[in-house]
C-alpha positions in Angstrom: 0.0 0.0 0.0 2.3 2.9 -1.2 -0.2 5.2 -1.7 -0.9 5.4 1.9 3.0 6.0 3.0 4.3 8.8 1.0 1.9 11.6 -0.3 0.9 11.2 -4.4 -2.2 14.1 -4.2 -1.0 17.5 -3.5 -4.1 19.5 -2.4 -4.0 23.4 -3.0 -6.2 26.5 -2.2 -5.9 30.3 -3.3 -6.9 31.3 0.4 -7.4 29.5 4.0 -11.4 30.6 3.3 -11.3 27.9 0.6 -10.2 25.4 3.4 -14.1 24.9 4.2 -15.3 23.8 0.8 -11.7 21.9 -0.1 -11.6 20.0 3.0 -14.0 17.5 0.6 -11.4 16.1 -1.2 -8.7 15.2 1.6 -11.9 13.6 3.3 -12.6 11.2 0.2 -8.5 10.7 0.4 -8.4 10.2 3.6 -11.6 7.8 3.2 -9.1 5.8 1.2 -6.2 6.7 3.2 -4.3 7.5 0.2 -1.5 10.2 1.6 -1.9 14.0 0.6 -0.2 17.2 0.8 -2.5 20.1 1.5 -1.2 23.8 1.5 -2.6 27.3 0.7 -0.9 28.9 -2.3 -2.0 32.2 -3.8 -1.3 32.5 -7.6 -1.5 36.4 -7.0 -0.3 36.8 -3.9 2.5 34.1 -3.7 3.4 33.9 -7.5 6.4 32.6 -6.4 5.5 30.5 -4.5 3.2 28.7 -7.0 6.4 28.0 -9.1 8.5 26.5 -6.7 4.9 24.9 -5.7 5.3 23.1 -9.1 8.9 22.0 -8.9 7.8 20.8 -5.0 5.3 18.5 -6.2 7.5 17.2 -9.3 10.2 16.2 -6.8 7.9 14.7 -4.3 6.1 12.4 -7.0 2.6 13.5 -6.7 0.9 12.1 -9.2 -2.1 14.7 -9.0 -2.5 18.3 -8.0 -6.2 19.0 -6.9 -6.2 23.7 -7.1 -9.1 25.1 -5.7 -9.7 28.6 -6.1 -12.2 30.9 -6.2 -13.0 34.9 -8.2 -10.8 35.1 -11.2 -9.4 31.3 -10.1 -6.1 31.3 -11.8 -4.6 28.7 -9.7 -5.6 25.9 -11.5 -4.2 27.0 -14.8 -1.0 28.5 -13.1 -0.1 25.4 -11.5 -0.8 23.1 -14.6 1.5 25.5 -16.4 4.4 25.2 -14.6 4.1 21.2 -14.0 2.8 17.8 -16.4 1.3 17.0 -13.1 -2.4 16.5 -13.9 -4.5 18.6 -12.3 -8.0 19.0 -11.1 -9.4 22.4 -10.9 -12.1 23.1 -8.3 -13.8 26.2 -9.1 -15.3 27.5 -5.7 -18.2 30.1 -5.4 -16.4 33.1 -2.8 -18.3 34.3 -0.1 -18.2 37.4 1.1 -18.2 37.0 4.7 -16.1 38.9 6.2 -17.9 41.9 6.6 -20.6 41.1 9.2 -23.4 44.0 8.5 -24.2 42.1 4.7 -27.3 40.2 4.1 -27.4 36.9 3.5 -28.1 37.8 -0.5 -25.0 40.0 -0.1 -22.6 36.9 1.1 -22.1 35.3 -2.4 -20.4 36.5 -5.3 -22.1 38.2 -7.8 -21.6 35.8 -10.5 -21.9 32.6 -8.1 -19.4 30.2 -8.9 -19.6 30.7 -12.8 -16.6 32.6 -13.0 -14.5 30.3 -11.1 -15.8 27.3 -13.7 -15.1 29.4 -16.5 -11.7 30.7 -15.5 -10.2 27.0 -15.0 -12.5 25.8 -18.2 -11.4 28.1 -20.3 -7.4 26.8 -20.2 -6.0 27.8 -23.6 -5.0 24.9 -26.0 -2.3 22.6 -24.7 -2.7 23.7 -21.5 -5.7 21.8 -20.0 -7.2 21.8 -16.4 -10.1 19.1 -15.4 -12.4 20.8 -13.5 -15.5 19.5 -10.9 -18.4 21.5 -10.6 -18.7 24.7 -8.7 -17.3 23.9 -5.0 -17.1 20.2 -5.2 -14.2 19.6 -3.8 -15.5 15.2 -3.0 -16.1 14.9 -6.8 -12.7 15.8 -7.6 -11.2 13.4 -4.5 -12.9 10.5 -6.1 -11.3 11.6 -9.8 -7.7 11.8 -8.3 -8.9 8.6 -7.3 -10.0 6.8 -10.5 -6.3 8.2 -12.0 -4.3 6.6 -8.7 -6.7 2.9 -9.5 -5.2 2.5 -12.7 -1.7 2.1 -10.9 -3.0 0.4 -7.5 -5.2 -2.5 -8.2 -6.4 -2.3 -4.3 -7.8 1.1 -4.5 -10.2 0.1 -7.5 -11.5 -2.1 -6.2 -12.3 -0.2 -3.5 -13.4 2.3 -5.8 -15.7 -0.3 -7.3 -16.9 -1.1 -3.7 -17.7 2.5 -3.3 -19.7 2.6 -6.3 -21.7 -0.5 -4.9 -22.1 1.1 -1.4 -23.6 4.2 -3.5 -26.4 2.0 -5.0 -27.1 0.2 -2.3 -28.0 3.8 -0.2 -30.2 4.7 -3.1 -32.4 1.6 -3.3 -32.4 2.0 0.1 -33.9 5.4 0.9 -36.3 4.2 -2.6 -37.8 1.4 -0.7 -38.2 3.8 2.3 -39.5 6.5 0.5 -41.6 3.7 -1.5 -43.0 2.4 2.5 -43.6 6.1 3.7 -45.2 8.1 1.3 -43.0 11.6 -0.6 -44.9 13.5 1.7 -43.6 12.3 4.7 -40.5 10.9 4.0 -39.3 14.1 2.5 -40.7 15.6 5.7 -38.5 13.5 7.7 -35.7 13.4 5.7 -35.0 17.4 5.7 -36.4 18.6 8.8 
């Protein structure tokens, strides 16, 4: 089990506010207990830093880079340029919360998440970035760990068992929804 003694995902944010929504992928890593690095690395603030970022993660082996960021979300893209480290962008809606006296309509960014997507999308030719939907941060654990399965037997089929767990839960909460009646299981279920 190699993938559980030296780190092969590094896990990256623009800020420590994108901790909250990123935090989802070392938890389906962890799940697996494949080994990750996790740091906070600005592309604008620390540009610097990103590059030696890169050369960091070459040296260490990682075979994946999951970059979350948020606004103008240029880690991503940043990153993937200065490595052939895959990478999986996580576009993440910002909230504004750090002004206290805004409304709850005020806390999200005005284009809500969009132009995070777009940003890491958007990578110009022979530069590409996968990218999850808008903050999530699990969907793109479980794609760093469909890449690591195709090098560790073990983990797929745990991935495989995953998948089965997955169905089971649904046919589950069917037959209970199925026995209780929308109404009230839907009552019960988000109360």
């Amino acid at each position: 089990m190699t993938y559980s003694k030296k780190p092969l995902v590094g896990i990256i944010m623009g800020s420590s506010s994108d901790s909250r929504i990123m935090k989802g992928a070392a938890e389906i890593l962890d799940d697996f207990k494949v080994k990750h690095e996790d740091q906070i690395i600005s592309a604008h603030r620390t540009p610097a830093r990103l590059a030696e970022y890169a050369q960091h993660a070459e040296k260490m082996g990682f075979d994946i880079i999951i970059a979350g960021a948020g606004g103008a979300a240029h880690l991503p893209g940043m990153i993937a340029s200065h490595t052939v480290i895959p990478v999986i962008g996580v576009p993440i809606l910002v909230y504004n919360d750090k002004h206290h006296k805004k409304t709850d309509t005020e806390k999200f960014s005005a284009f809500g998440g969009l132009d995070s997507l777009l940003s890491i999308t958007e990578m110009p030719s022979g530069s590409p970035v996968v990218a999850v939907g808008v903050n999530k941060a699990g969907n793109a654990g479980i794609y760093a760990m469909k890449i690591l399965a195709n090098k560790f037997p073990e983990l797929k089929k745990k991935l495989k068992q995953h998948k089965s767990n997955q169905h089971e839960s649904v046919v589950k909460e069917s037959e209970m929804m199925k026995k209780q009646g929308l109404s009230s299981f839907a009552k019960k279920k988000f109360k």
